[in-house]
N, C-alpha and C positions, 0 to 999 in steps of 0.2 A: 359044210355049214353055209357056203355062201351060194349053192347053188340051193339049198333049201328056204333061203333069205329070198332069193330069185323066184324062185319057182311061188312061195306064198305070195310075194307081189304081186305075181302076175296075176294069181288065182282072185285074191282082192280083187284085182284090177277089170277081170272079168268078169265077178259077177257087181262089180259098181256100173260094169259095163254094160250086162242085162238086162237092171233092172231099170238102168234110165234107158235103155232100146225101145222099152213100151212104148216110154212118152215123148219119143225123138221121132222125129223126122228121118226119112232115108237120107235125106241131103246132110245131113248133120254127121251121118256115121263115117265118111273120108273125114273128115276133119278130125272128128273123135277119136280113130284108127292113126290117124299120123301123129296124134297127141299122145297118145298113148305110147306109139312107137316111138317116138323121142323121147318119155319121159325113163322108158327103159332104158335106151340107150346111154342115158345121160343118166340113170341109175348104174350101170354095168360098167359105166367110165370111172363113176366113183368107186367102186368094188373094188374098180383095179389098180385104182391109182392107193387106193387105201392099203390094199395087199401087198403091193411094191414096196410102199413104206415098211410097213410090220416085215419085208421078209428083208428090208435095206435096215435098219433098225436091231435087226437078228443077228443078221451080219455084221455090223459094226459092233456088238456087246459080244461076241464068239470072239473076235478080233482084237479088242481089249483082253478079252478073260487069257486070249493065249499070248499077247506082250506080257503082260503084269506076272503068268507063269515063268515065262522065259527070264523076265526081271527076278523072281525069285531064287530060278535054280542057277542063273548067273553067281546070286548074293552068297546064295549058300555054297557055291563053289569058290569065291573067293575069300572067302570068311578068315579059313582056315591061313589063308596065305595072306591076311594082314596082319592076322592074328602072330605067324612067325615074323613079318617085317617089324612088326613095333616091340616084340621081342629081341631081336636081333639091335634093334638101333637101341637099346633101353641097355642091352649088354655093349657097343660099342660106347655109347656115352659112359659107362664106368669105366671101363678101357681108358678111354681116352682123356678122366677128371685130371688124373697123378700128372701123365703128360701135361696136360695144361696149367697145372699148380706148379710142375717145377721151371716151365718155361716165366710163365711170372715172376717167381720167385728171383731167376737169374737175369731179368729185367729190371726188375723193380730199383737198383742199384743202379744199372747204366744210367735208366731215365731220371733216377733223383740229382746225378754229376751231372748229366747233359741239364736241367733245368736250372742247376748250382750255376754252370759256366756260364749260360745264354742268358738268367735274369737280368744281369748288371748289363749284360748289351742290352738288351732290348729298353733297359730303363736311361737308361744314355744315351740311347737312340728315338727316343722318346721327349727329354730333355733337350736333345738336339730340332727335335720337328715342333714340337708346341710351340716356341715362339712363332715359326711362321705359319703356322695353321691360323694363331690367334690375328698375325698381321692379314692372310689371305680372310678370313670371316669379318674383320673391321672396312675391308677394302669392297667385299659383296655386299656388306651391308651400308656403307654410302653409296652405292652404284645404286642400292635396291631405293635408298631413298631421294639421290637427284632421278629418278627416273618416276616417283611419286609426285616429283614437285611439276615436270613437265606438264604442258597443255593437253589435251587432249587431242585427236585427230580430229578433223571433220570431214 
C-alpha cells in the first residue's frame, strides 16, 4: 500500500512534470529535479516515520492485550483460593464466638470488683487534687493578668 501511495506520486509528479517541461526553461529543470527530489524524500520520511508509529502503536495494544490476559488468568486462578480463605476464617470466627463469650463472661465479675475497689480511690484522690488544681489555676490566672497589665516593649 505504501509503495503504491509512492509510486502514484511519483507518477503525478511526472507528468505535472511534463507538462510544465514545454513551457520551462532548461535552466529551470536542475531546480525543478531537486525540488521534486526533496519533496520525495521528505514524502518517504513521512511514510516512515508514520509506519513506525502504527507498527509502535501495534505493539503497545499486543502488550496490553497479553498483561490484561495474564491479569485474568492470574484472577481466575486465585478465585478459588479466596473463595476457601474467607470460608475458612468465616468457620474460625464461629469456632472462636463460644471462646470469646465465656472469656467475657469470666471477666465481666473481676472488672465489675476491681471498678467497686478502685472508684472510692480514685474519687479521694480526686478530692484530694481539686483543691490544688483550683489553687494552681487562680495563681496562672493572676500571672496571666499582671503580665496584661505590663508595658509593652519597645
Amino acid at each position: 500500500m505504501q509503495f503504491s501511495i509512492i509510486a502514484a506520486l511519483v507518477v503525478v509528479l511526472a507528468v505535472a512534470h511534463g507538462t510544465e517541461a514545454g513551457s520551462l526553461v532548461k535552466r529551470d529543470a536542475q531546480t525543478n529535479l531537486s525540488q521534486m527530489t526533496k519533496l520525495i524524500k521528505d514524502m518517504s520520511a513521512s511514510i516512515t516515520s508514520a509506519t513506525q508509529d502504527m507498527v509502535d502503536k501495534v505493539k503497545a495494544l499486543e502488550m496490553t492485550n497479553t498483561a490484561q490476559t495474564y491479569a485474568e488468568n492470574g484472577r481466575s486462578q486465585i478465585q478459588p483460593l479466596v473463595e476457601k480463605v474467607m470460608a475458612e476464617a468465616t468457620k474460625l470466627q464461629d469456632q472462636v464466638k463460644p471462646l470469646v463469650s465465656n472469656i467475657e463472661e469470666q471477666i465481666r465479675p473481676i472488672m465489675e470488683n476491681f471498678n467497686t475497689q478502685v472508684k472510692p480511690l480514685t474519687d479521694n484522690f480526686y478530692g484530694q487534687v481539686k483543691p490544688l488544681t483550683d489553687i494552681m489555676e487562680k495563681f496562672f490566672q493572676q500571672v496571666m493578668d499582671s503580665t496584661k497589665t505590663l508595658p509593652a516593649p519597645q
